[in-house]
N, C-alpha and C positions, 0 to 999 in steps of 0.2 A: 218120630216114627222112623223105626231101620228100612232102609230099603231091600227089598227082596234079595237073597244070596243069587250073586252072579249077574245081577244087576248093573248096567252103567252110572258111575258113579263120578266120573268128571264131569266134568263143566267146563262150555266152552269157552275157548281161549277168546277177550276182544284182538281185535285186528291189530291193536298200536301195541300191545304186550307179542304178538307172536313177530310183528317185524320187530318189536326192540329185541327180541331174543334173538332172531335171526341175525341180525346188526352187532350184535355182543357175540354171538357162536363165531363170527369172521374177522372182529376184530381178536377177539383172544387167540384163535386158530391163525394167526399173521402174526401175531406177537411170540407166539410156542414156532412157529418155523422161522419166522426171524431170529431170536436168539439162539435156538437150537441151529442156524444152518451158519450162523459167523460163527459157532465155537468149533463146529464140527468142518469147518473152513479151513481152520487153521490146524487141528489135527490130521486132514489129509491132504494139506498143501505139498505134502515131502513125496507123496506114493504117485509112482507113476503112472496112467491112463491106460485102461486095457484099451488097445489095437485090435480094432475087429477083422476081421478076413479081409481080404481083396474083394470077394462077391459082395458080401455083405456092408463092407465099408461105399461102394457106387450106391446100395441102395438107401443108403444113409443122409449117404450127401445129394443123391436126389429127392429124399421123402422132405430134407429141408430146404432145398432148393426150389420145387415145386408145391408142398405141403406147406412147409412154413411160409414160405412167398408168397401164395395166394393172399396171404393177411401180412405179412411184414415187406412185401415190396419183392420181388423176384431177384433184384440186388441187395438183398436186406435190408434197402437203407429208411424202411416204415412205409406205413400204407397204413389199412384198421389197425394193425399192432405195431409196437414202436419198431424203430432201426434194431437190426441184430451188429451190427459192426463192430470192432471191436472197442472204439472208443464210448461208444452208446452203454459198453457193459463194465469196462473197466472198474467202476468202482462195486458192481454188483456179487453178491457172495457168489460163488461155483455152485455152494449146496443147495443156496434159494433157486439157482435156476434149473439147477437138476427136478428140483421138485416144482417148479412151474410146469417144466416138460411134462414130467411124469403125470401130475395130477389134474395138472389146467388150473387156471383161476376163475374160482365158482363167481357166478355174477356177471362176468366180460365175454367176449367170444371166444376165449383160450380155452379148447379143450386140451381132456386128456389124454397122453399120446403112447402108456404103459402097458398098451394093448400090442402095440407093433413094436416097441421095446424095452428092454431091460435096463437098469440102471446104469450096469457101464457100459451102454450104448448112449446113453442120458449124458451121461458125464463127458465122454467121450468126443459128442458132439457138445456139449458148454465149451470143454477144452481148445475145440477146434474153431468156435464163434467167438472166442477170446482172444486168438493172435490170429484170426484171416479165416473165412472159410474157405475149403477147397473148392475149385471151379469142377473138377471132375472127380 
């Protein structure tokens, strides 16, 4: 027997199939920003960092100073979220952490931060959590 045109016609998902899916949707999605952000690491290791304003640069390095601190430590050196220092990141790509910024990590209490800015603002602060963050 057809079921009536326009009819619902799934069927629901069991619970151990929609968390494997979920569980597989995050490990793939870490495996495509992984490789994609150490290739694309080293094609923009040459280009240099945009420099945001004077006004804009204070509020940058207070939004991580205050904002990120609340969870990485007010000295960056961890809290809920790990150390921002620069040893803490050295071996970590630029690109994966532009896109942790930008995106958050779904799952953990890292939001996304793409709302208050733009990618070479992202970058801009990776760059600068890499050799020392500014104190002002």
């Amino acid at each position: 027997m057809n079921p009536a045109p326009g009819a619902n016609t799934r069927r629901a998902t069991p619970p151990q199939a929609r968390r494997f899916n979920r569980i597989s949707s995050r490990i793939i999605a870490a495996l495509f920003m992984l490789a994609g952000a150490s290739a694309a690491d080293y094609v923009s290791a040459s280009e240099p960092v945009a420099q945001p304003n004077a006004a804009r640069r204070s509020e940058l390095i207070n939004l991580v100073r205050q904002d990120c601190g609340s969870c990485h430590g007010l000295t960056l050196k961890g809290g809920l979220g790990p150390a921002l220092l620069p040893q803490a990141l050295q071996d970590k790509p630029a690109d994966s952490l532009k896109a942790t910024i930008l995106q958050g990590r779904p799952g953990t209490a890292m939001p996304p931060w793409q709302r208050f800015m733009n990618e070479a603002e992202a970058e801009w602060i990776v760059t600068n959590l890499q050799k020392g963050f500014p104190s002002d």
